[in-house]
C-alpha positions, 0 to 999 in steps of 0.5 A: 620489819616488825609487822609479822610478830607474834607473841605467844602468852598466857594471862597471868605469867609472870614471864611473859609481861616481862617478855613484853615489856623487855620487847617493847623497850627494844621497838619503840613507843606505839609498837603493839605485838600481836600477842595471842593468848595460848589458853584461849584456843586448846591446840594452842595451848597443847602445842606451847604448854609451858614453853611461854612466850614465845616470840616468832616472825613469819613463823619462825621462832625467835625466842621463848621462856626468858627473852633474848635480846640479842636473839631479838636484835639479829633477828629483826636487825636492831 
């Protein structure tokens, strides 16, 4: 269910560890996002800019800026 996440983050962004921690309260212990630091690849970078994070599954985006739990839990059937 949870295995297709990625989260799209940026070092040092105040939103995206809380976007993080917020994630991790709703899936559990030993859960670990497959989290991609934007800045690290330039078409990253320019295709997110400031839209971090952003959460997607298969692709598709769940959520970005501010997290969403309910968005997250219809999502992924929490």
């Amino acid at each position: 269910m949870t295995a297709d996440l990625r989260l799209y983050v940026r070092d040092g962004c105040p939103l995206c560890d809380e976007f993080l921690l917020e994630l991790g309260l709703d899936l559990g212990p030993g859960f670990e996002p497959d989290a991609v630091d934007v800045d690290a690849d330039p078409a990253l970078a320019a295709r997110y800019g400031l839209r971090v994070p952003v959460l997607e599954q298969g692709g598709a985006v769940i959520c970005e800026g501010r997290y969403d739990r309910d968005r997250v839990r219809r999502a992924l059937r929490l």
